[in-house]
N, C-alpha and C positions, 0 to 999 in steps of 0.2 A: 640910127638904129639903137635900142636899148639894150644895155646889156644882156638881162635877159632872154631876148629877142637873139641876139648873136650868139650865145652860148646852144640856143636849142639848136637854131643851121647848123655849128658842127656837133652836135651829139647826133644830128640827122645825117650828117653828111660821114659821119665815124659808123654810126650803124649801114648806110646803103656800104661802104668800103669791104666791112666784114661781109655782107649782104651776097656782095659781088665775087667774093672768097670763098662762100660757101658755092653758091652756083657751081663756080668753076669743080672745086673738089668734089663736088656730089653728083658729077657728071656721069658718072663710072655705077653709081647707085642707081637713079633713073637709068637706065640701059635695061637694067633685069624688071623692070615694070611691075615690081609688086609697089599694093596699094598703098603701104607706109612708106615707098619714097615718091609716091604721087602726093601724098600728103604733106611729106615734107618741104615738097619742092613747092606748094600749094601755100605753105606759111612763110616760105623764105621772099613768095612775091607780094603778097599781103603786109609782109612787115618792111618792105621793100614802097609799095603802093605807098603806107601810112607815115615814112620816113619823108618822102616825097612831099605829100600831100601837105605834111607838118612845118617844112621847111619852106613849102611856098608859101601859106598862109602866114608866115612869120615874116615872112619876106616884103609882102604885100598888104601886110596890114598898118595900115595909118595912113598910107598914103593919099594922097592930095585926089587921086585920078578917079572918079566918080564908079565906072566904069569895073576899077577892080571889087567892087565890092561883092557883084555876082560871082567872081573868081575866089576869092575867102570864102562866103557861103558853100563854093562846090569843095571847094578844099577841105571844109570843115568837115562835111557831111562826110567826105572819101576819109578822112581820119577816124574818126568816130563809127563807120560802119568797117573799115579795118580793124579798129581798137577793140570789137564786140568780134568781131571773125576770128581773128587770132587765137585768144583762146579755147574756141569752139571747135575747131580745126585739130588745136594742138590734144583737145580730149580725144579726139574721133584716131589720132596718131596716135597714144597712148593708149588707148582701149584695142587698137587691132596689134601693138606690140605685147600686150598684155596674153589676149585673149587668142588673136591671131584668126578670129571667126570674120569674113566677112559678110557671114548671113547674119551674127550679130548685132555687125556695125551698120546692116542695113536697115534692121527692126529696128535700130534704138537710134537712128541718126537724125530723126523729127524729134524724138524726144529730147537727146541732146542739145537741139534747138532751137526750143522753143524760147531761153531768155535771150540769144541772143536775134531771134526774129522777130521777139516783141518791140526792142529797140530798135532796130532795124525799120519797122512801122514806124517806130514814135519818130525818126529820123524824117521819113517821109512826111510827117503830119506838121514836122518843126516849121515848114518851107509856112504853115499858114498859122501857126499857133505858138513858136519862141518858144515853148515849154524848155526845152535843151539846152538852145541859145540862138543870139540875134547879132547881126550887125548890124552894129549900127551907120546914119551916114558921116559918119564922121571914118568908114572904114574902118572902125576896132572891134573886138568882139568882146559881149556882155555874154556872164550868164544868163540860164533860162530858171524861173520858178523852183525847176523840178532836176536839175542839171546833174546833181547826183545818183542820180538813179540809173546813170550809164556804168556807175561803177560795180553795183549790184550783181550783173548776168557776172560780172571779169572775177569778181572775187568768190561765186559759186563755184565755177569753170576750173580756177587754179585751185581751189579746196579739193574738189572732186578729182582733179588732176594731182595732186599731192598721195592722193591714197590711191592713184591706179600705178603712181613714179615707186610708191612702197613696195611693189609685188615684184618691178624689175630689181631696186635698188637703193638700199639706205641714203649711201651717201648723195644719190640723185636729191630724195630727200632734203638732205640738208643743206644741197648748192643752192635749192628750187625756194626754201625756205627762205635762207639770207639774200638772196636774191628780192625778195619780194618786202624784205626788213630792210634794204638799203634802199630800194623805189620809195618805198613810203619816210626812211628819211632825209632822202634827199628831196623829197617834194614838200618838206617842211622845213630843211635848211635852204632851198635854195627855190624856190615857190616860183620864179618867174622860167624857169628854164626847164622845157618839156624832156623828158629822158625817157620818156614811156618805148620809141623806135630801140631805144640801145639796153632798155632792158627787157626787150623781148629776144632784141639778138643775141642776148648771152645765156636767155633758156634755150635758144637754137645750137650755140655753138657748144652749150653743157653737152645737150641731147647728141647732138653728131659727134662729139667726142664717145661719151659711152656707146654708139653705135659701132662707133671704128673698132672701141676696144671688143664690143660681141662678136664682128667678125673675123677678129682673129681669134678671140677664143675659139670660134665655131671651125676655122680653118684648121687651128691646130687640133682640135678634136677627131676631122676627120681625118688629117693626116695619122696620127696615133692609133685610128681605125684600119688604117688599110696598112699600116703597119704590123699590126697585132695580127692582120686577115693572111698574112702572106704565108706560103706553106715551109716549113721547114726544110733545107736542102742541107746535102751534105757538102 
């Protein structure tokens, strides 16, 4: 196994860990069933799937056995249409904490998705046409012609995501920002080793942190309400 190749299994196996932490803790959130922790619990299994998916195709690539090669194609396909979900998801979460409409997020949720359903096609179309990418038989995987253009929908998504994170909160802002300045360089210090699974869980664990912190503000709000409300005795 290559270096490279081992460093992604545990930045995947580091991301399903925290993955598995969130679960647990956000248990208590999904109970009350509004739609921003169906969403979130919606990305935490997405980013969970693409962790997965990531670390078997790493696993299994090169190998001798003819057989895995259909197994790397499915893996790949389940990364990459993860990789395009994620942050389509994570606008449709941000737009209803935002807005809080979910007649909103109904009108505008084909609009939201349409780059990521375009890809989504061309995923489909790779299986006859490598545009994306191919294995080859030797079991490795080559890019496709056109391979960047999966990047396109991710980098719209977190733009558009950047300016709905401005209206809850600056410093979200600024985590969501350095976040996205240290993906890109460590995909150019260290090019063989996929970090994509563990930099989406730490716009998750940003996001559920600032959530923790609304709900107690919101807590202590209403406590200071029914404080203020109470009547004067002697």
């Amino acid at each position: 196994m290559s270096t490279g190749a081992a460093g992604s299994i545990i930045m995947d196996v580091t991301s399903l860990f925290f993955m598995g932490g969130l679960l647990i803790y956000t248990s208590l959130y999904r109970q009350r069933g509004r739609l921003d922790d169906r969403l979130f619990f919606a990305l935490v299994l997405v980013n969970m799937a693409l962790a997965v998916a990531d670390a078997l195709t790493y696993l299994w690539e090169g190998s001798a056995n003819p057989s895995v090669r259909v197994l790397i194609m499915i893996g790949n396909i389940v990364f990459y249409a993860a990789f395009e979900l994620f942050p389509y998801f994570y606008l449709l979460y941000l737009d209803f904490r935002v807005y809080g409409s979910k007649d909103r997020l109904r009108k505008l949720k084909v609009l939201y998705g349409i780059p990521c359903f375009v890809i989504l096609a061309m995923l489909l179309l790779n299986l006859w046409t490598g545009w994306l990418f191919v294995i080859g038989e030797d079991n490795l995987y080559y890019y496709g012609p056109v391979h960047n253009l999966v990047f396109v929908p991710v980098v719209l998504y977190f733009l558009v995501c950047l300016e709905r994170v401005r209206k809850l909160s600056l410093r979200l802002v600024c985590l969501g920002t350095l976040v996205i300045v240290s993906r890109i360089l460590w995909g150019i210090w260290f090019r063989g080793i996929s970090s994509t699974a563990f930099t989406y869980t730490l716009y998750l664990v940003c996001t559920h942190i600032y959530v923790m912190d609304q709900s107690i503000y919101e807590e202590n709000e209403k406590a200071a309400q029914r404080i203020n409300a109470r009547p004067l005795t002697k």
